[in-house]
C-alpha positions in Angstrom: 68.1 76.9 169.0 71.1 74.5 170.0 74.5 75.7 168.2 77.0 73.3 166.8 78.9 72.4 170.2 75.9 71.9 172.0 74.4 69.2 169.4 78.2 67.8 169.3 78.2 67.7 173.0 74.8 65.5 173.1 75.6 63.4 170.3 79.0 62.8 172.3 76.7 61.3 174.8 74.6 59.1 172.5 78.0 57.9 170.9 79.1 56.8 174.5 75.0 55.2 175.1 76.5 53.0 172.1 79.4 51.2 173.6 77.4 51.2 176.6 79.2 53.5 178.9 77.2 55.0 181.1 78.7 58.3 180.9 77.1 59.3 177.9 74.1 60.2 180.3 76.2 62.9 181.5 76.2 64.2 178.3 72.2 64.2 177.7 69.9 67.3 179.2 66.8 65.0 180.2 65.2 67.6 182.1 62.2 69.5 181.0 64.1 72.1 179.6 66.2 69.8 177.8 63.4 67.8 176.2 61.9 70.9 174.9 65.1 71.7 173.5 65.9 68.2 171.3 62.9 69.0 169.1 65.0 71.6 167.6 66.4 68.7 166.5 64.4 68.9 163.5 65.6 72.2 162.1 68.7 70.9 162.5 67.5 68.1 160.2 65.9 70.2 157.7 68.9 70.1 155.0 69.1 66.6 154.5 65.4 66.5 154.4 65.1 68.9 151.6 67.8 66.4 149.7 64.9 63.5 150.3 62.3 65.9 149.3 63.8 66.7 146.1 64.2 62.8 145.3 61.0 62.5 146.4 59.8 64.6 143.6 62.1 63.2 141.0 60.9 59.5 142.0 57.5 60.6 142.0 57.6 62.7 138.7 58.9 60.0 137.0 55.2 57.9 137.3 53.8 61.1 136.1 52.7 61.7 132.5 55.6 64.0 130.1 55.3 68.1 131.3 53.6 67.4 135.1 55.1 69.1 137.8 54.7 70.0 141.6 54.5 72.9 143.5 54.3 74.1 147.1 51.4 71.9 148.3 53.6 69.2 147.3 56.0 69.8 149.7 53.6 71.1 152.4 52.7 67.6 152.3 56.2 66.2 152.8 56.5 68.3 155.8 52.9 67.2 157.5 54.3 63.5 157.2 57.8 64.2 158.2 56.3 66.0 161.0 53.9 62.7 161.4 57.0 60.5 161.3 58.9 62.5 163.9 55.7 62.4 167.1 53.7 59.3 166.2 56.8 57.4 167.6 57.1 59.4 170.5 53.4 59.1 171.6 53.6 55.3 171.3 56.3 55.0 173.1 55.5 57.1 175.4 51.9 55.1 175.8 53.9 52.0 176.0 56.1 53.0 178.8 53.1 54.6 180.8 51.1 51.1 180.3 54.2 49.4 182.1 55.1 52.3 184.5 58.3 52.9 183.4 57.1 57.2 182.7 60.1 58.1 184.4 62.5 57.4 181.5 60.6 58.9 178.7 62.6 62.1 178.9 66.0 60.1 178.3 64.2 58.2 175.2 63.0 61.0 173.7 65.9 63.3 174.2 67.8 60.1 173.0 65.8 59.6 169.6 65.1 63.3 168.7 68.7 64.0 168.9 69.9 60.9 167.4 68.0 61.7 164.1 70.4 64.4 163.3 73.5 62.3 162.2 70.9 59.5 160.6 69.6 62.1 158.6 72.4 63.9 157.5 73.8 60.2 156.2 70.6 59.2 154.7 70.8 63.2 153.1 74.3 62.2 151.6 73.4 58.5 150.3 70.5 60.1 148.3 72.9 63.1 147.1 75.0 60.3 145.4 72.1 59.6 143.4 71.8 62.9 141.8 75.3 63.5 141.1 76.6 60.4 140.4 74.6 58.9 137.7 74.4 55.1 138.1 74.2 54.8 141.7 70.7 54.0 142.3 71.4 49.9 143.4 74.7 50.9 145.1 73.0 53.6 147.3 69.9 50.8 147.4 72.3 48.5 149.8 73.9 51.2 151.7 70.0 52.8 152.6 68.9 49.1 153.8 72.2 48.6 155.7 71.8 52.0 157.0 68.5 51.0 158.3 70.0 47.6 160.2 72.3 50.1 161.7 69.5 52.4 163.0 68.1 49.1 165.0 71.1 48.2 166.1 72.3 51.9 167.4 68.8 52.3 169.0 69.0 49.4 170.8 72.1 49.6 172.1 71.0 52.8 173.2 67.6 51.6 174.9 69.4 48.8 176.5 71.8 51.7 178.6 68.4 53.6 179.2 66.1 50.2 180.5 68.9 48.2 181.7 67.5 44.6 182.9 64.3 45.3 180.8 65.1 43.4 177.4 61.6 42.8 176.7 61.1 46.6 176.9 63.6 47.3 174.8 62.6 45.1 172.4 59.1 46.4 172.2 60.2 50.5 171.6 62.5 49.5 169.4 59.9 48.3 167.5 57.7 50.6 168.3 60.0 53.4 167.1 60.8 52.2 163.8 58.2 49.9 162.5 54.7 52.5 162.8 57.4 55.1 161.2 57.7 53.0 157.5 53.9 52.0 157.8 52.3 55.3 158.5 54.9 57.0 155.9 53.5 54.9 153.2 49.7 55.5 154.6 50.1 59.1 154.7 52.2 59.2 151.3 49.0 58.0 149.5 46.4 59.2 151.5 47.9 62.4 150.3 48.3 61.3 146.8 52.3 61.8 146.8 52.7 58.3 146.6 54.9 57.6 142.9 52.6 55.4 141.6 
């Protein structure tokens, strides 16, 4: 698993990929190897997902009648659509840039996205933590999660524009393709598995 420097060192990179300098790629292991290695990305994300989890349940309890609670199938569920979340980007993008030939810079966009999830999700972790310690703070934390998620497009873009420079319409497309199916097949899988707050 990736230690501390070594995510710091990639999300160095990404940081650069922002304001378009180029020698962020330096930064970024796109090899095989390297690929492999961004999923662990999603250990690394595992603490702030346990903060969504747990205001998942509060938000779901709430539409529940007086005395109901959840156990561990509750959050076995959570995982299988995190987990859903996290690939079903992936493979559509990855569908998308095989369709157009462009297989070549699928390693940099999914060593790009994987590891970019860390710092998103820590700050999206945070946001909701204000919520359960800081009574009150529902609306506030409302506006900073919705301009947190204009930021996410923005930072991906800018990122996919230094990966497909040239191609804007391809840009457009897996940036879309990224982060749209993500919010649709959340909600899908949310109530297909009846965790849904009602």
């Amino acid at each position: 698993m990736p230690g501390l420097r070594e995510v710091q060192y990639y999300l160095a990179g990404l940081w650069l990929l922002i304001r378009m300098d180029p020698r962020g790629f330096r930064f970024l292991d796109v090899s095989e190897r390297g690929v492999n290695r961004s999923f662990w990305a999603m250990v690394w994300c595992l603490p702030p997902m346990g903060i969504s989890w747990l205001w998942w349940r509060q938000a779901f309890l709430q539409t529940m009648p007086p005395h109901y609670d959840v156990g561990l199938p509750f959050y076995l569920r959570l995982g299988m659509v995190e987990v859903a979340n996290w690939f079903a980007p992936l493979v559509l993008a990855g569908l998308l840039l095989l369709i157009f030939k462009m297989g070549n810079r699928f390693a940099a966009v999914v060593v790009s996205v994987n590891w970019l999830g860390v710092p998103l999700s820590y700050i999206n972790g945070l946001l909701l933590a204000l919520v359960f310690f800081i009574p009150g703070t529902v609306s506030v934390v409302s506006i900073l999660l919705l301009i947190l998620m204009i930021a996410q497009v923005f930072i991906l873009a800018r990122i996919l524009r230094m990966i497909f420079h040239g191609h804007g319409l391809m840009v457009g497309a897996l940036t879309l393709a990224l982060l749209v199916p993500t919010m649709m097949l959340a909600e899908y899988l949310q109530k297909f598995l009846g965790i849904y707050p009602a």
